[in-house]
C-alpha positions in Angstrom: -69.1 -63.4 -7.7 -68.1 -67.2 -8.9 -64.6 -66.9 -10.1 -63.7 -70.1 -12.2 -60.6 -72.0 -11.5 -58.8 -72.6 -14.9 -58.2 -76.3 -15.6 -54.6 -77.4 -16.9 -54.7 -76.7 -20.4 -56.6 -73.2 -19.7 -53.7 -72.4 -17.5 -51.2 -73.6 -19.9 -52.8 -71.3 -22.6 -52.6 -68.2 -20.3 -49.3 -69.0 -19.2 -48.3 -69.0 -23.2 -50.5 -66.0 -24.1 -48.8 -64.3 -21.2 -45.4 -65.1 -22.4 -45.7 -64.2 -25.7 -47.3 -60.6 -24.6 -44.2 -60.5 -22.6 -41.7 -61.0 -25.0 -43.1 -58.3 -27.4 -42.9 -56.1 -24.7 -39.7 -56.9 -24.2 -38.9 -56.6 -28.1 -41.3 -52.9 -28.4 -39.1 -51.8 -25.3 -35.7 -52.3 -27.3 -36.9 -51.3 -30.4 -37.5 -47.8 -28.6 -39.0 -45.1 -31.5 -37.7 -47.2 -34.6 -40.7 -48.0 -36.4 -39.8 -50.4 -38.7 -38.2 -52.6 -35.5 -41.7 -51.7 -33.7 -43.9 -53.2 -37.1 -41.5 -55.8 -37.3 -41.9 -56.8 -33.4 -46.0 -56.3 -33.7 -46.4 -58.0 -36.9 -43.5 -61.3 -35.6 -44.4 -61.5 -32.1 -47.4 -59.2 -31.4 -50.5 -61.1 -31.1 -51.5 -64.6 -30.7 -55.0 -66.7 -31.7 -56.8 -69.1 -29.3 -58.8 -71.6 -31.1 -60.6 -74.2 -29.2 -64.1 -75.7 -29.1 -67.2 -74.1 -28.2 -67.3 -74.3 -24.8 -63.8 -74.7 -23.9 -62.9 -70.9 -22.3 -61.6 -68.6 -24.8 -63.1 -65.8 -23.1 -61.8 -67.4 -19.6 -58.5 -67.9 -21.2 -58.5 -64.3 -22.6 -59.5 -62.7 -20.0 -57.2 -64.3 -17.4 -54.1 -63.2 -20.2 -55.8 -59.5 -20.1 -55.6 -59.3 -16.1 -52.3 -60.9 -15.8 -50.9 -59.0 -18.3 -52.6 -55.5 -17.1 -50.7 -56.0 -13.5 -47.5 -55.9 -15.4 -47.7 -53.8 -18.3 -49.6 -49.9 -18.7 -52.1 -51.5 -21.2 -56.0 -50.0 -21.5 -57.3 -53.3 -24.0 -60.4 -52.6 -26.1 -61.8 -56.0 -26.9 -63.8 -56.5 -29.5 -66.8 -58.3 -30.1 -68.7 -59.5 -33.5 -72.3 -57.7 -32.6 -74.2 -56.6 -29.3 -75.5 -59.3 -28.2 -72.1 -60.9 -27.6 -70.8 -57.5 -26.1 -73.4 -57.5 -23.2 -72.6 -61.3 -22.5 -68.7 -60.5 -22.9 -69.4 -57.3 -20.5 -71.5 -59.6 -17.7 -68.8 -62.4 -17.7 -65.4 -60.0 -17.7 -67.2 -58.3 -14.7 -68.2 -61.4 -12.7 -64.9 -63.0 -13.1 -61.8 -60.2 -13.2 -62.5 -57.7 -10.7 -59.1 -56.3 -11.7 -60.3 -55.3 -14.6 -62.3 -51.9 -15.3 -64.7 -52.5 -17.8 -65.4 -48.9 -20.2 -67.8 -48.1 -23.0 -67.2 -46.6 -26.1 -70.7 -45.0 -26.4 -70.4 -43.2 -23.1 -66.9 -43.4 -21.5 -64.2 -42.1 -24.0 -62.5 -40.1 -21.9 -59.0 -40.2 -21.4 -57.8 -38.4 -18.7 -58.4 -41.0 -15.6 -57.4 -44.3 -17.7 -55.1 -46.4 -16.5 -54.1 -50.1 -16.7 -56.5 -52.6 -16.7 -58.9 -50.9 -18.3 -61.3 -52.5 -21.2 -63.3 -51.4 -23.7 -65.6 -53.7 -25.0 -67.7 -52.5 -27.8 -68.8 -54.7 -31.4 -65.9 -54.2 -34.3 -68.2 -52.2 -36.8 -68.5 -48.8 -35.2 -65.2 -48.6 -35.3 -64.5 -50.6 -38.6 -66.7 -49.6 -40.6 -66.4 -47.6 -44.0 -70.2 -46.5 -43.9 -69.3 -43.2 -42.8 -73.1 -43.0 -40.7 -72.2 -45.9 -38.5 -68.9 -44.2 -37.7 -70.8 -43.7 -33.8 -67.2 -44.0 -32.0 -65.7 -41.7 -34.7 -68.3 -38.4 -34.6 -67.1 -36.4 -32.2 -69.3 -36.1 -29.2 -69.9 -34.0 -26.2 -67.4 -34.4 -24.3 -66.4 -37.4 -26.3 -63.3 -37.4 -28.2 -63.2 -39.4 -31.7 -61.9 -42.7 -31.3 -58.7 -41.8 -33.0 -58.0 -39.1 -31.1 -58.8 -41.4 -28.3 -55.8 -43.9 -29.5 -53.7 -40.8 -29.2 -54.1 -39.7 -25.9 -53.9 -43.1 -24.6 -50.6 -43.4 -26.0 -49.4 -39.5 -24.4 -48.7 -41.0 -20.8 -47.3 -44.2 -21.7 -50.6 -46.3 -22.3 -50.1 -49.4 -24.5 -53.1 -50.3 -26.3 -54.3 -54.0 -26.5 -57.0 -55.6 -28.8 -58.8 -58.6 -28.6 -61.6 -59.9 -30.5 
């Protein structure tokens, strides 16, 4: 395993995404079942971008926020990727680098009961976002497989948080 030490701006990056993460958590925790204050708290505070240069470690950045913030918080993450190509490269690099992190698919592993935090789902955005109701694979339900909604839902029942990145 070759785990790569962040440089000074990756680290400051991390240390930001990991505040801001923190911060809504504090703000969801206050806002309690009020939904509006819970939209309001997603939508202000909820989420953050990470542009740099080819090259430069957004997935190292990411994925260092993802661990840091799974050791703290009850979050399973499903990260998102733009096709499968990019998934098996994402998969590879999050398992070489964060052994803290327990890497899930969609296609095979959507079962519930055993999640916990840390876990992430890395699977390409158009199964699940798609409106072509025969590329809905993640939505049909399967044997044992629950639909990914119903996924979401029991997630959620214990206490799970659920955290996207793309």
């Amino acid at each position: 395993m070759v785990i790569k030490t962040l440089k000074r701006f990756q680290e400051d990056a991390v240390q930001s995404g990991f505040d801001v993460f923190s911060y809504t958590k504090q703000l969801l925790d206050a806002a309690g079942d009020d939904p509006i204050s819970r939209a309001t708290a997603i939508h202000q505070h909820g989420y953050l971008l990470i542009e740099a240069p080819t090259g430069s470690g957004k997935t190292l950045i990411a994925g260092h926020i993802v661990e840091r913030f799974s050791h703290v918080e009850d979050v399973v993450w499903f990260w998102f990727a733009p096709f499968r190509g990019v998934v098996d490269q994402t998969v590879a690099f999050l398992r070489e680098q964060y052994a803290g992190l327990r890497l899930r698919t969609l296609s095979e592993d959507r079962m519930p009961g055993g999640s916990r935090r840390g876990d992430v789902f890395v699977t390409p955005w158009q199964p699940v976002a798609t409106r072509v109701k025969d590329q809905r694979h993640v939505r049909r339900r399967g044997e044992p497989n629950p639909r990914f909604e119903e996924l979401i839902t029991e997630l959620r029942a214990p206490g799970l948080r659920i955290g996207l990145a793309f």
